[in-house]
Steps between C-alpha positions, in 0.01 A plus 500: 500500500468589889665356790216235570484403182850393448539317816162354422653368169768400652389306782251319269839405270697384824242228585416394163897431484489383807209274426691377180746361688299360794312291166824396341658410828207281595416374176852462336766481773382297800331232344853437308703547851315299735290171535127485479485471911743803558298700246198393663621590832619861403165513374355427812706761711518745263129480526445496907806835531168653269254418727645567825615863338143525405383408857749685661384839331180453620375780751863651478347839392232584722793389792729788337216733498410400838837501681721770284293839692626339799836423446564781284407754777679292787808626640811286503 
């Protein structure tokens, strides 16, 4: 098995585990640790850090391949 493969393989492991416990943990743990409004509220911000991570990635790569010739080749 090459290089690729492996850490292919094992990458796709890492976030099924990580997945696993991301179900268990919302499914299992939280609902038994907190009250239906505090649950309901983690929801809520877990849900808006997503979309402001998803909104704040937007256009971030054509600004890196914009502004990295310049800064790269600028003298400090």
């Amino acid at each position: 098995m090459g290089i690729v493969q492996r850490q292919g393989l094992r990458n796709t492991v890492i976030s099924y585990i990580g997945l696993g416990i991301g179900f268990v943990n919302t499914t299992l743990v939280l609902p038994r640790l907190l009250a239906p409004a505090q649950l309901g509220l983690t929801q809520v911000l877990v849900s808006l850090a997503t979309l402001g991570a998803l909104v704040s990635a937007l256009g971030f790569t054509n600004t890196t391949l914009r502004y990295f010739p310049y800064f790269r080749n600028r003298e400090t």
